[in-house]
C-alpha positions as CSV (number, residue, x, y, z in Angstrom):
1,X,142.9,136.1,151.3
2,X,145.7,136.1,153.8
3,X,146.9,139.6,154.7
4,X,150.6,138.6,153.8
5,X,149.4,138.8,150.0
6,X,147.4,141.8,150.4
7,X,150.1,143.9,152.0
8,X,152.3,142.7,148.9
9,X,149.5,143.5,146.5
10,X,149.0,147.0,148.0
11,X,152.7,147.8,148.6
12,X,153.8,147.0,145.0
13,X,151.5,149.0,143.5
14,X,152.6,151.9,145.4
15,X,156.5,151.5,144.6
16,X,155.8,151.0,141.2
17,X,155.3,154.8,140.8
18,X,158.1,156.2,142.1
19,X,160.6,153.4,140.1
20,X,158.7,154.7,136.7
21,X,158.3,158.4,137.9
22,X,158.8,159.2,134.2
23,X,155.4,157.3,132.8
24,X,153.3,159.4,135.4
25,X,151.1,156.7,136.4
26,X,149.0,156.3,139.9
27,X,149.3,153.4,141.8
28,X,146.0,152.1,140.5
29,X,146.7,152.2,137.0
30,X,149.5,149.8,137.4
31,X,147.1,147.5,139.4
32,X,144.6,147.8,136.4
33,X,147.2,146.7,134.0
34,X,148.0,143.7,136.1
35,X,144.2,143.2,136.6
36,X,143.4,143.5,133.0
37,X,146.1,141.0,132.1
38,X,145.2,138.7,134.3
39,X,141.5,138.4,133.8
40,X,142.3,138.8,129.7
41,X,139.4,142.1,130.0
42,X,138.8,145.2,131.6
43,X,138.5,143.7,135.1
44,X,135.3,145.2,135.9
45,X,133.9,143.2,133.3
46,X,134.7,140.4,134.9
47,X,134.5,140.8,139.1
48,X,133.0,143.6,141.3
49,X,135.3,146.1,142.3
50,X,137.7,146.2,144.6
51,X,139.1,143.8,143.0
52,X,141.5,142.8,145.3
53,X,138.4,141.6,147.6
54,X,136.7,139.8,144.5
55,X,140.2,137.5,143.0
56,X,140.5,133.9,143.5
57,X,143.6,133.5,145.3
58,X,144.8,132.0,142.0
59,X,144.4,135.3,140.2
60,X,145.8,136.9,143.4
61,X,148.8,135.5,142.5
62,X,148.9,136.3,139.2
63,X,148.5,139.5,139.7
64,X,150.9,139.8,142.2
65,X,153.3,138.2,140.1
66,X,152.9,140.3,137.4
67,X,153.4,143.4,139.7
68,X,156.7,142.2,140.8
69,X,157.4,141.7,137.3
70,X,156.7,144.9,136.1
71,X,159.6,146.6,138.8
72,X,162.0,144.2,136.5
73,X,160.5,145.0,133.0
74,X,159.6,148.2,131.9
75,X,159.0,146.7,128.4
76,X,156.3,144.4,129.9
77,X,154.6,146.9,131.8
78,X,154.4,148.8,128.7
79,X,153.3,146.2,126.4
80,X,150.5,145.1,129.0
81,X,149.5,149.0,129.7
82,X,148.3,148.8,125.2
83,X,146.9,145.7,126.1
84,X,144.7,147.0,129.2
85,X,144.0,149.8,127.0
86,X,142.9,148.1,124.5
87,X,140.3,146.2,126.1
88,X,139.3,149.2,127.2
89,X,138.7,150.5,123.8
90,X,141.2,153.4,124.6
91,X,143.5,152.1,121.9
């Protein structure tokens, strides 16, 4: 993995807090929600934590894209946090 997209992957998930200040979510629940939605499970399930060492690069990019979409689209974030939570079994 090429540090470029790990220094995105790190530094989304920590603005995402303080743009939804109001949900009062860490930085690592936002990067399970994009996890969870990318691997369609808990991630955990799936690949050894940390994640962000166990990805292909293609769900790297996923990932990342979904982070950057989530700054955009509270909506989504939302939606995929019931989802995440849901495969969880927290919902």
């Amino acid at each position: 993995m090429d540090s470029e997209k790990r220094e995105l992957y790190f530094s989304l998930g920590n603005e995402l807090p303080k743009i939804y200040s109001h949900l009062n979510f860490a930085n690592h629940c936002y990067w399970r929600i994009a996890l969870d939605n990318t691997l369609h499970a808990k991630w955990k399930d799936v690949i050894p934590a940390p994640a962000y060492k166990n990805i292909s690069e293609e769900q790297y990019d996923h990932v990342i894209h979904l982070l950057k979409s989530y700054k955009e689209d509270e909506q989504l974030l939302l939606d995929h946090n019931r989802i995440s939570l849901t495969y969880r079994g927290k919902k």
